[in-house]
MARKE-796456 format. One record per residue: x, y, z of N, C-alpha, C in turn; residue in one letter. Coordinates in pm, whole numbers, padded with zeros to 5 digits, always signed. Example, Ala and Ser with C-alpha at 12.3 -4.5 7.8 and 13.67 -1.06 7.14 Angstrom:
BEGIN
+01319-00569+00780+01230-00450+00780+01320-00330+00780A +01285-00225+00708+01367-00106+00714+01290+00003+00787S 
//
This chain:
BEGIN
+15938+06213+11751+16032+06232+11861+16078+06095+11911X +16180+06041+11920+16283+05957+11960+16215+05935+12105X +16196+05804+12165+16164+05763+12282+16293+05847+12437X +16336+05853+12397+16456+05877+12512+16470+06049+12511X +16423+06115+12369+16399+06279+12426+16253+06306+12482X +16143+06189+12423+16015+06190+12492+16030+06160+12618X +16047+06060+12648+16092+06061+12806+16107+06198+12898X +16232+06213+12811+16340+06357+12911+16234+06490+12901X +16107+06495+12822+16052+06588+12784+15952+06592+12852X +15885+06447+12904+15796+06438+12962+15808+06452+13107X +15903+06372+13179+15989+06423+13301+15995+06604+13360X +16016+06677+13230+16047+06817+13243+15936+06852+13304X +15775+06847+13256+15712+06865+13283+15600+06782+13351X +15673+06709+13472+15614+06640+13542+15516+06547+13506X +15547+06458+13406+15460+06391+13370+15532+06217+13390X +15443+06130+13420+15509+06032+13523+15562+05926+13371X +15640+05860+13378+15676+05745+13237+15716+05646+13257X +15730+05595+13414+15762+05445+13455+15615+05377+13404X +15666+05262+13319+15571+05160+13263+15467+05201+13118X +15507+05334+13091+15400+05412+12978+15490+05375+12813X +15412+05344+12763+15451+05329+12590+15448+05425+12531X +15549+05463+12381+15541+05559+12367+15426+05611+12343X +15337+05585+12265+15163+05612+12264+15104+05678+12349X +15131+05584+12468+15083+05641+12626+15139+05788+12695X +15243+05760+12629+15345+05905+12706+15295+06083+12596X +15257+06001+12424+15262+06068+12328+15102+06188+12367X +14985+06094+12412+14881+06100+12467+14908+06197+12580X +15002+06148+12684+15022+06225+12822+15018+06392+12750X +15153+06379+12663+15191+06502+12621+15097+06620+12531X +15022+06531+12466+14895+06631+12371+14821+06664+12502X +14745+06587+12569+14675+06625+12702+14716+06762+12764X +14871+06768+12786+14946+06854+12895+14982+06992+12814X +14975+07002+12654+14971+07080+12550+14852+07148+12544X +14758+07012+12556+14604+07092+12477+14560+07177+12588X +14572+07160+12742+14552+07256+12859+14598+07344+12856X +14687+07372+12826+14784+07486+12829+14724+07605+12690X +14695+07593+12559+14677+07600+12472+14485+07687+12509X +14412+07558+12634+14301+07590+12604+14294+07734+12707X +14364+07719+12792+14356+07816+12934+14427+07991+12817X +14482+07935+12769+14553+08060+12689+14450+08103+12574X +14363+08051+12526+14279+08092+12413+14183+08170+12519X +14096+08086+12626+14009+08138+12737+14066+08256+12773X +14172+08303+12799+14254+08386+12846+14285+08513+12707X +14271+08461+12582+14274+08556+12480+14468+08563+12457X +14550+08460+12507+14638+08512+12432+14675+08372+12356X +14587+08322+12257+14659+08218+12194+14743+08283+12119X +14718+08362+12038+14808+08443+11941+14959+08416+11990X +14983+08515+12130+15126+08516+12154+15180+08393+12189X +15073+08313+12229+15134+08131+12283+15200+08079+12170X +15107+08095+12022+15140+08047+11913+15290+08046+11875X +15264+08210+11843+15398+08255+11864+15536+08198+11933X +15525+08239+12034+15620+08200+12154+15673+08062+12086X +15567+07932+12093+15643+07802+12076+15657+07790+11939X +15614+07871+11783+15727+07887+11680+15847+07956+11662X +15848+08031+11754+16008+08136+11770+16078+08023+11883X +16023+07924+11996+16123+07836+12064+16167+07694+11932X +16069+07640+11843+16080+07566+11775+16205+07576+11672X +16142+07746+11594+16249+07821+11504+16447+07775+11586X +16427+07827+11713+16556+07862+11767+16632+07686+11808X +16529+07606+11831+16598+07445+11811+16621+07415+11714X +16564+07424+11609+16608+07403+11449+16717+07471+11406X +16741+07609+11438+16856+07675+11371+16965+07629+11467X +16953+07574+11646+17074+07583+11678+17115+07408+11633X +17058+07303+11615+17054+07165+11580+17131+07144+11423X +17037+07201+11345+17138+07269+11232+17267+07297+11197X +17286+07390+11306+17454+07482+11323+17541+07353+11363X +17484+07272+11461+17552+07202+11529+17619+07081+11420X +17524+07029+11324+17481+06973+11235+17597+07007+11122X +17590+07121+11092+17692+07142+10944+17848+07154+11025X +17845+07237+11157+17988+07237+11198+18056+07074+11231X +18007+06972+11247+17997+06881+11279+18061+06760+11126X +17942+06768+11037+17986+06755+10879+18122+06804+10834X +18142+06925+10855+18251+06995+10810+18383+06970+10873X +18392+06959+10980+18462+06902+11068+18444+06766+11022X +18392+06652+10944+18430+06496+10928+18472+06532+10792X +18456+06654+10723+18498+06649+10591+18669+06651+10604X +18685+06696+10717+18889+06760+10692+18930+06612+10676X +18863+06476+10715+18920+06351+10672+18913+06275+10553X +18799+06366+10466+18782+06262+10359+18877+06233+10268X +18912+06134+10205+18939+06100+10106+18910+06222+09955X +18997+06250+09903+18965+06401+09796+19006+06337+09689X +19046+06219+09683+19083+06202+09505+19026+06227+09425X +18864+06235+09448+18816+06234+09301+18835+06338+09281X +18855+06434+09325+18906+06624+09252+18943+06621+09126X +19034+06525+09084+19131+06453+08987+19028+06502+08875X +18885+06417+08871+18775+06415+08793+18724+06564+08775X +18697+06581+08923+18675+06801+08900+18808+06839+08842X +18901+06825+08856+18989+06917+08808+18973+06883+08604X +18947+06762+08561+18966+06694+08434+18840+06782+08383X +18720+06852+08447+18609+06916+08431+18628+07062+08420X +18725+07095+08482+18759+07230+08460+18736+07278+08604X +18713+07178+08706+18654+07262+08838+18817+07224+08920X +18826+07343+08970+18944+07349+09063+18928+07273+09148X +19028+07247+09266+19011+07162+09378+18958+07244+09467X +18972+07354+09476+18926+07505+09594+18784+07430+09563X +18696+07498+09399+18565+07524+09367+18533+07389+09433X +18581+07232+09408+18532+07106+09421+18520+07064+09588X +18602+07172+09682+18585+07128+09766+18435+07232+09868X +18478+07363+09755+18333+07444+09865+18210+07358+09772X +18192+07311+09687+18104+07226+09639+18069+07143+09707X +18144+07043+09757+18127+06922+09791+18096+06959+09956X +18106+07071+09989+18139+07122+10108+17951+07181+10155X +17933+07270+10052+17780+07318+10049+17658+07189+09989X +17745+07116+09921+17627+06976+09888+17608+06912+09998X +17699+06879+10104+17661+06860+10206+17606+06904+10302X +17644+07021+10358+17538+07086+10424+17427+07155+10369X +17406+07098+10236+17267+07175+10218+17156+07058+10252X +17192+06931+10248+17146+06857+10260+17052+06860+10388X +17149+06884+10498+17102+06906+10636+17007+07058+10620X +17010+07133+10565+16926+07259+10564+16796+07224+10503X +16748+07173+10392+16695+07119+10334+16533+07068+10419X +16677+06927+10479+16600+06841+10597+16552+06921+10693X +16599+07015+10763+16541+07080+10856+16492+07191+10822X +16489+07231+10693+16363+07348+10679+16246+07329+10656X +16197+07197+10584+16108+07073+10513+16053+07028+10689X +16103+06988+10789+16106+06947+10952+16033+07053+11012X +16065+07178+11046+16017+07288+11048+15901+07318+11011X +15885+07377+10904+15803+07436+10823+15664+07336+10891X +15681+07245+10876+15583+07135+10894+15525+07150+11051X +15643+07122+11097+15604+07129+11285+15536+07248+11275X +15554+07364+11213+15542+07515+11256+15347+07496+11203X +15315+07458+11068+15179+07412+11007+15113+07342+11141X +15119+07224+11182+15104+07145+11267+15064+07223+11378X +15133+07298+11459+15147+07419+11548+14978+07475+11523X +15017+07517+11410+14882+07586+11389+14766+07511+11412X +14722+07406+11321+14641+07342+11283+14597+07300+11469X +14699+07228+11545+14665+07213+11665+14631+07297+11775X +14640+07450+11746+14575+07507+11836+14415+07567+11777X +14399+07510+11678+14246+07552+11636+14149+07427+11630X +14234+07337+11665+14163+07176+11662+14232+07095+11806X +14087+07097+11901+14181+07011+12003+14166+06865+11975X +14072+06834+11892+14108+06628+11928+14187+06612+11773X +14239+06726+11686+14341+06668+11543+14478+06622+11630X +14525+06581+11538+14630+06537+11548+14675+06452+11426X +14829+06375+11424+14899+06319+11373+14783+06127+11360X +14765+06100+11216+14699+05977+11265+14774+05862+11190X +14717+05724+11194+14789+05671+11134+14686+05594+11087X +14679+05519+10972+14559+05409+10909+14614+05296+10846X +14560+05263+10811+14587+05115+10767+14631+05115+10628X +14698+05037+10547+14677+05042+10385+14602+04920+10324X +14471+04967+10305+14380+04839+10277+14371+04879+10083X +14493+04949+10055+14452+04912+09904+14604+04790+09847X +14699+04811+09901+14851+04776+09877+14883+04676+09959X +14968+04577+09962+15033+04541+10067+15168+04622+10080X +15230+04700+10064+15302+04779+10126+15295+04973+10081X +15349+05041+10171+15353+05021+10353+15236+04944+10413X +15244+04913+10546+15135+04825+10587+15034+04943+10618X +15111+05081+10679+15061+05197+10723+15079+05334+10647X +14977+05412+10619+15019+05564+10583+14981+05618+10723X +15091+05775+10744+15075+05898+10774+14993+05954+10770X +14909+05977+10852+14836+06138+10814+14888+06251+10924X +14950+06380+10843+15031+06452+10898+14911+06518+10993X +14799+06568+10957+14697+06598+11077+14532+06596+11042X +14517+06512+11116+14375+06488+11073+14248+06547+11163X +14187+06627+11074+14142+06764+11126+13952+06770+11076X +13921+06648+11202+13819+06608+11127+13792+06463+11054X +13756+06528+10944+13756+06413+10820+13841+06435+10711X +13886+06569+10701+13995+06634+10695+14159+06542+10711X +14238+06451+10593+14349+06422+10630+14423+06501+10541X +14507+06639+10606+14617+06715+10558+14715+06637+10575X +14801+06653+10441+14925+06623+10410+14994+06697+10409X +15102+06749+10488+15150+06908+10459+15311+06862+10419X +15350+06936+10310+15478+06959+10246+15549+07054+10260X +15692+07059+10275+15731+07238+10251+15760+07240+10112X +15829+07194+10028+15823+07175+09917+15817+06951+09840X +15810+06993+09731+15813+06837+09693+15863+06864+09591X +16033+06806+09518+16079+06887+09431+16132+06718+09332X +16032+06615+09374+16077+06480+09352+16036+06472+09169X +16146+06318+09084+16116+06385+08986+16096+06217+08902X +16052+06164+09049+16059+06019+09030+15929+05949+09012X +15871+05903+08904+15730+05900+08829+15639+05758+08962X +15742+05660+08979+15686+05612+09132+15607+05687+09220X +15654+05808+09221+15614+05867+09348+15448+05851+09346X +15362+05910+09178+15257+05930+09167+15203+05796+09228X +15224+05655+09153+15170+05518+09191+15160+05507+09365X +15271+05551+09410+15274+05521+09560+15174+05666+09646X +15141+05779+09601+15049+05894+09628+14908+05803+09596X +14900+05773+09485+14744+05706+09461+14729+05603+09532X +14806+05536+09578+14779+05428+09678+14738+05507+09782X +14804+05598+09836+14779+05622+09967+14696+05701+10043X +14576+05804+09897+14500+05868+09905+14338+05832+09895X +14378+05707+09793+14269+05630+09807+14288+05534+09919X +14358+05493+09992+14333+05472+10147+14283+05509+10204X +14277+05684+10205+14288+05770+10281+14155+05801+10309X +14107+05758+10164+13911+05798+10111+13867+05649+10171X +13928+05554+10149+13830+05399+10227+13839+05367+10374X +13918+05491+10467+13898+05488+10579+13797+05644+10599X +13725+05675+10501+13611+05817+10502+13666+05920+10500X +13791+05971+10488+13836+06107+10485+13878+06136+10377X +13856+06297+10389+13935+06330+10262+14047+06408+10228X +14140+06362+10164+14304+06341+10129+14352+06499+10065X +14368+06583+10159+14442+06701+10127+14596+06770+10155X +14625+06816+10021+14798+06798+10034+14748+06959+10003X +14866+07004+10140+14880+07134+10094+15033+07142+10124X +15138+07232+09989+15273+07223+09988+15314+07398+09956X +15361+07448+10089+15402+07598+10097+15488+07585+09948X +15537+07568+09875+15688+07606+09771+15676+07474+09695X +15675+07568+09584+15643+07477+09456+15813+07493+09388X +15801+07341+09315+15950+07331+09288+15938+07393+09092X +16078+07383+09140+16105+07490+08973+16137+07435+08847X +16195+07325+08911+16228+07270+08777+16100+07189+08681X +16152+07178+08525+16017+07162+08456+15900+06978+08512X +16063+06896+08492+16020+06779+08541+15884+06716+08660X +15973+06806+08782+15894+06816+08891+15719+06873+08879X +15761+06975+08810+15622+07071+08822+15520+06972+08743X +15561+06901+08636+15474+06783+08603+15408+06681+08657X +15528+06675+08773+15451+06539+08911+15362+06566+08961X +15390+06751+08983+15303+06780+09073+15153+06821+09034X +15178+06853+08866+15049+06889+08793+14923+06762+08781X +15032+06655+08797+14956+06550+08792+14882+06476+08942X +14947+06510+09034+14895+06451+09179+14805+06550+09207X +14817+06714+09144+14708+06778+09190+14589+06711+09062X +14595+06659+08955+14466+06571+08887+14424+06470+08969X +14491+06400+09050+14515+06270+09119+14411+06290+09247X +14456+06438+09318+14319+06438+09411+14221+06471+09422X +14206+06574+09294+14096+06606+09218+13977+06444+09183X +14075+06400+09154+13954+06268+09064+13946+06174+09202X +13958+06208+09313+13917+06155+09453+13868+06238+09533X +13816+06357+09462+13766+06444+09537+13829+06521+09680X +13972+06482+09648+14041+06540+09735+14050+06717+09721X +14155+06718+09793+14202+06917+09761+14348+06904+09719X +14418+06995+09696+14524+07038+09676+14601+07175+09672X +14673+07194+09710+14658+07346+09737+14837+07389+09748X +14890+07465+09686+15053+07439+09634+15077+07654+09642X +15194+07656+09690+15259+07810+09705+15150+07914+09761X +15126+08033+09716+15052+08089+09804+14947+08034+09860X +14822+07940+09790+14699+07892+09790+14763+07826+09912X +14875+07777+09957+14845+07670+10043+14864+07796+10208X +14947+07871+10156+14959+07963+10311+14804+07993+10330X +14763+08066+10240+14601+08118+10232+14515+07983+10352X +14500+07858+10247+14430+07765+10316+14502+07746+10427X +14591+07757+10506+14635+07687+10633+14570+07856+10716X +14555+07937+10701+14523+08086+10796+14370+08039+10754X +14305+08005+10661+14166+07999+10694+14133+07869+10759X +14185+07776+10753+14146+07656+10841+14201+07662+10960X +14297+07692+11013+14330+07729+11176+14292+07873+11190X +14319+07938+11122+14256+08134+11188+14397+08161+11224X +14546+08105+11203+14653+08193+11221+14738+08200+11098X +14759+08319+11103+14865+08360+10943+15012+08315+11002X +15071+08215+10973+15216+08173+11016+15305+08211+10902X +15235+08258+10786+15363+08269+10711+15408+08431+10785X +15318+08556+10834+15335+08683+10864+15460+08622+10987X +15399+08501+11095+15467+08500+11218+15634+08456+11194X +15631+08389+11063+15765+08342+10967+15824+08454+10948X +15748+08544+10878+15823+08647+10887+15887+08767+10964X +15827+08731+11074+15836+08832+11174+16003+08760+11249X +16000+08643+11252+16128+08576+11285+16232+08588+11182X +16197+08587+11097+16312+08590+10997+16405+08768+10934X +16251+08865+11000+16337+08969+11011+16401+08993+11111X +16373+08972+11263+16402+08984+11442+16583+08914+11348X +16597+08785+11328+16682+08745+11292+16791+08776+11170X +16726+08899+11139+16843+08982+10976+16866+09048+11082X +16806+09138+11153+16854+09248+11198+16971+09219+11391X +16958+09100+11381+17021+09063+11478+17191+09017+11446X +17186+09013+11319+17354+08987+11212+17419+09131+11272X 
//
């Protein structure tokens, strides 16, 4: 989150930010979360809390989105179209080249924010069954670069990596994963990637056959398409893919 919507977020809910870093404010906010979270479990309705803030999360993503492609589409009525010239020399019309060029772009943004999502929504979970996890950050004492890895939530000794898909087909990727897992093991934890949607193409599925050998031989986990919904409902105790779905029908039947 961007310092200036943390702010405005923290403000909302009375939380003071003259002189606080983002750290300090980031802290304020897990604090003012994890109360809320704990009084509602004591109370027996974490379930619907859960809920509630993935159907408010769901409804910022889809309206950020909308805003997002109408926005794109609207800078497209200026572009420059010559190269059509090239689609048309291909056999692709200027109509087909422009809903092309039209859906390559906004898929881009869908993509990004379903991958954004999906993740926050994991996260969601993982944080109401763990009050001191969270988002961490460590050092890279095997590489000199990054100076720092991610850990998307560290749950324990436990560092989950969570993906919505990984559909990359770029053989780097593995060198820069082994760096960062064996980090992950020389600061004592252990390095688990779990990725809802496994990609299709043949290339990819090779990267991925191989990073799941990769955390294997570090004694990591790995855990890819159903296996990974499975493991995220037994390590927090909530089924989010059912609560996914429960939004995504409320939302067919609302067309």
């Amino acid at each position: 989150m961007k310092k200036e919507k943390l702010v405005s977020y923290c403000k909302s809910i009375h939380i003071e930010t003259k002189k606080k870093t983002i750290k300090e404010l980031i802290e304020a906010v897990y604090s003012y979360e994890r109360e809320i979270i704990d009084k509602a479990i004591a109370d027996g309705n974490c379930l619907e809390l859960l809920k509630e803030k993935i159907n408010n999360l769901a409804n910022e993503y889809a309206s950020n989105l909308k805003v997002k492609i109408i926005d794109r589409k609207e800078e497209m009525k200026a572009d420059d179209n010559s190269h059509y010239l090239i689609y048309r020399v291909l056999g692709i019309s200027s109509t087909e080249g422009m809903l092309i060029d039209e859906y390559q772009n906004t898929g881009r943004f869908l993509y990004k924010y379903a991958g954004s999502f999906l993740e926050e929504a994991a996260t969601l979970c993982l944080f109401f069954s763990n009050s001191s996890g969270s988002k961490t950050l460590i050092k890279n004492t095997i590489g000199a670069k990054p100076k720092t890895f991610e850990i998307d939530f560290l749950n324990g000794k436990d560092a989950v990596e969570l993906k919505w898909r990984d559909a990359t087909t770029d053989g780097d990727h593995i060198t820069k994963e082994h760096t960062r897992v064996k980090a992950i093991q020389a600061h004592g934890y252990k390095p688990i990637r779990v990725m809802f949607y496994y990609p299709q193409r043949e290339q990819a599925i090779k990267i991925q056959e191989t990073l799941k050998t990769l955390y294997a031989g570090v004694s990591g986990e790995y855990y890819a398409g159903e296996d990974a919904w499975q493991y995220l409902q037994k390590t927090s105790g909530y089924d989010l893919k059912a609560i996914l779905m429960e939004i995504a029908d409320r939302r067919d039947n609302d067309k």
